[in-house]
C-alpha positions as CSV (number, residue, x, y, z in Angstrom):
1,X,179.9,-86.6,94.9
2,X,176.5,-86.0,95.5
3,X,175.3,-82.7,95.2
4,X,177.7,-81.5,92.7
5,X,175.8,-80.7,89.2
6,X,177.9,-81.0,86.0
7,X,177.1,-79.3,83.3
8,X,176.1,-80.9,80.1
9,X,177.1,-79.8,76.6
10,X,175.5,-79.6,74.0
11,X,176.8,-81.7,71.2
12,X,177.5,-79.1,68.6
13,X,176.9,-80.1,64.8
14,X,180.0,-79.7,62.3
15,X,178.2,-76.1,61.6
16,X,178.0,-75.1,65.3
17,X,181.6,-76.6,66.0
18,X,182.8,-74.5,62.5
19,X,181.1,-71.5,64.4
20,X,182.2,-72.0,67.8
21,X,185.8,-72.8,66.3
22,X,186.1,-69.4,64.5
23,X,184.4,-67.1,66.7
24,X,181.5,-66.5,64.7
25,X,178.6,-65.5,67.0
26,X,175.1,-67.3,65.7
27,X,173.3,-63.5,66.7
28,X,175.3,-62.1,64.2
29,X,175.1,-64.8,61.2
30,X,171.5,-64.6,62.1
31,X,171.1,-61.2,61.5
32,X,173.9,-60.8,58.6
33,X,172.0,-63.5,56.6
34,X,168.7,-62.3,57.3
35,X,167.7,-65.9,59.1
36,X,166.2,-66.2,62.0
37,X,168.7,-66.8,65.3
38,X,166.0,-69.9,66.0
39,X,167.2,-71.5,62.9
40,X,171.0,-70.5,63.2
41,X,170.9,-72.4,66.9
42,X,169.0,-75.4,65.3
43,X,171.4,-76.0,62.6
44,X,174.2,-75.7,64.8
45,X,172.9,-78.1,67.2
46,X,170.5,-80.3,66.1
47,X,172.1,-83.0,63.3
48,X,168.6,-83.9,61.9
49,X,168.2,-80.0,60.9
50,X,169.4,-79.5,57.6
51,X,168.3,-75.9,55.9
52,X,166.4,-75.5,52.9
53,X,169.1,-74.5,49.6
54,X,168.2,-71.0,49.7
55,X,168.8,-70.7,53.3
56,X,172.1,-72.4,53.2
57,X,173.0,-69.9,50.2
58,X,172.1,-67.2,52.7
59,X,174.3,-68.7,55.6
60,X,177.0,-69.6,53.1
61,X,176.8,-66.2,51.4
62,X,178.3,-64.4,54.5
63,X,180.7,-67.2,56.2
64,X,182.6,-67.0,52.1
65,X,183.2,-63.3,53.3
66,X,186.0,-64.3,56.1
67,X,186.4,-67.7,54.7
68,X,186.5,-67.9,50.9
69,X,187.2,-71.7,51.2
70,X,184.1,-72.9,53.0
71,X,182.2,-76.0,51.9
72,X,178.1,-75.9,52.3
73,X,179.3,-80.1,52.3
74,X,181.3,-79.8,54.8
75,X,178.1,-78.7,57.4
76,X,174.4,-80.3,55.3
């Protein structure tokens, strides 16, 4: 088939997929944990990006609001 582009995806990390999966826009997080949406869209797509503790308190911090059973160890 020539011509005919596919589209790549991205290969999501377990954070973007844990995102993705519950509807959780990164915009949002971003702006609810006071991170930048640059670092929201790294750690959800790029598996050598790992945040700094206070940052993944941040992140964590909010997600624990709809999800009181959520594991930082499940995503860094």
């Amino acid at each position: 088939m020539t011509g005919v582009r596919t589209k790549k995806r991205k290969r999501k990390t377990p954070f973007g997929r844990y995102l993705e999966e519950h509807g959780i826009k990164q915009v949002w997080l971003a702006e609810c944990a006071k991170v930048s949406e640059g670092l929201i869209s790294q750690l959800a797509n790029d598996k050598e990006r790992v945040p700094t503790i206070q940052t993944a308190k941040m992140i964590i911090k909010v997600l624990k609001k709809h999800d009181r059973y959520i594991d930082p160890n499940d995503f860094w």
